[in-house]
Every structure is written in structure tokens, then in C-alpha cells.
N, C-alpha and C positions, 0 to 999 in steps of 0.2 A: 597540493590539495588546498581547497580554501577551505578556513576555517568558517563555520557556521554559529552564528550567534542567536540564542532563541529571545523571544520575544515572551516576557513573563508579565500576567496584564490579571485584572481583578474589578471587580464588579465597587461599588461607593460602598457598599454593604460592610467589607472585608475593611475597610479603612478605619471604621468605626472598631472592629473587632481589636486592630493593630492596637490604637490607641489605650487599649483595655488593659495591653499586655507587660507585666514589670517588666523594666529597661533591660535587665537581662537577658530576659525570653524574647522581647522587642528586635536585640542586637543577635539574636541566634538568627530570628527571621530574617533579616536583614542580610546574614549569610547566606540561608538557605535560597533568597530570591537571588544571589550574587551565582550561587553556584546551579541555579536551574536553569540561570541566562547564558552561561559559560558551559554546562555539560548538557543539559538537558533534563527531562522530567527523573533518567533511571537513576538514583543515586542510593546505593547500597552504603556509601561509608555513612552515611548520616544514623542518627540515634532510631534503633525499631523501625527504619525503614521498612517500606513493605508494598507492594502492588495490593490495592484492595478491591479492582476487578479489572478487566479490559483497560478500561483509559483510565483510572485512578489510582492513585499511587498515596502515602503518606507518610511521617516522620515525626517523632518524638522531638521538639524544643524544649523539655524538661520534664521532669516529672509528673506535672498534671499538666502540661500544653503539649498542642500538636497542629501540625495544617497537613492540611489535604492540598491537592491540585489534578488536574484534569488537564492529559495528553493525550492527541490521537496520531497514532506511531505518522511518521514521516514528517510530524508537521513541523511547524517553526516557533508556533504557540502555544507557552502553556496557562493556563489559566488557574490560577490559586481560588478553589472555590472554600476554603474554612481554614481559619487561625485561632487559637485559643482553649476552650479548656478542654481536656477530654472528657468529661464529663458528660459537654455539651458539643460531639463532635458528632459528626454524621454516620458514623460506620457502628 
């Protein structure tokens, strides 16, 4: 069976947001786009994962960060649409 590699992509917006984020929370990120390109959008081991409707899914990178992303089942694409505080997070 071939293994399938997703493609994890983000708007200039979100780059801006990365750069906001202390190196530690930075370097969670960094895993988390490592393991959405390698498994996919459903990742239950990560922190407060959670589906937050149809094609949104999200995950705690610490206590007050978190990023969103946006999958539509079959695809190959997932697109990171929020990184950073929860405060200021979409949901």
C-alpha cells in the first residue's frame, strides 16, 4: 500500500501569526504541521484535540495557544487556518 503524504499549506496571514509565537509554542507548531503532513488532519494524541465542525479540527500548543486547520475528508490538503492565542481564536 502506498503511503500518502498530505500536503499542509496556509494563507501569508498565518506566517505573521507563527512569528508572534514564543519559540516553544513555535516548536509545538512545527510538530504539529510535521505530524498533519505524515497522519493527517484526525490527530487525537495531541493536547484538547477536538473536531470543531465538519472539516475543522483543533489542538492546544499550550496553555493559552492553539491552531485550527481545515480538512475535507478524502483530501490530500490540509490548510492551517489559525495559530496563536486562544483568546483570539476562532471557535
Amino acid at each position: 500500500m502506498e503511503h500518502k503524504e498530505y500536503q499542509v499549506v496556509w494563507k501569508k496571514k498565518i506566517d505573521k501569526q507563527i512569528k508572534k509565537l514564543p519559540a516553544d509554542v513555535k516548536n509545538r507548531f512545527l510538530l504539529l504541521v510535521k505530524d498533519l503532513r505524515k497522519k493527517g488532519a484526525v490527530l487525537p494524541e495531541w493536547n484538547r484535540y477536538s473536531k470543531l465542525s465538519k472539516d475543522f479540527y483543533h489542538c492546544h500548543l499550550g496553555y493559552s495557544w492553539c491552531a485550527v486547520w481545515h480538512w475535507e475528508k478524502e483530501a490530500i490538503v490540509v490548510e492551517v487556518t489559525y495559530v496563536g492565542s486562544r483568546e483570539n481564536s476562532p471557535y
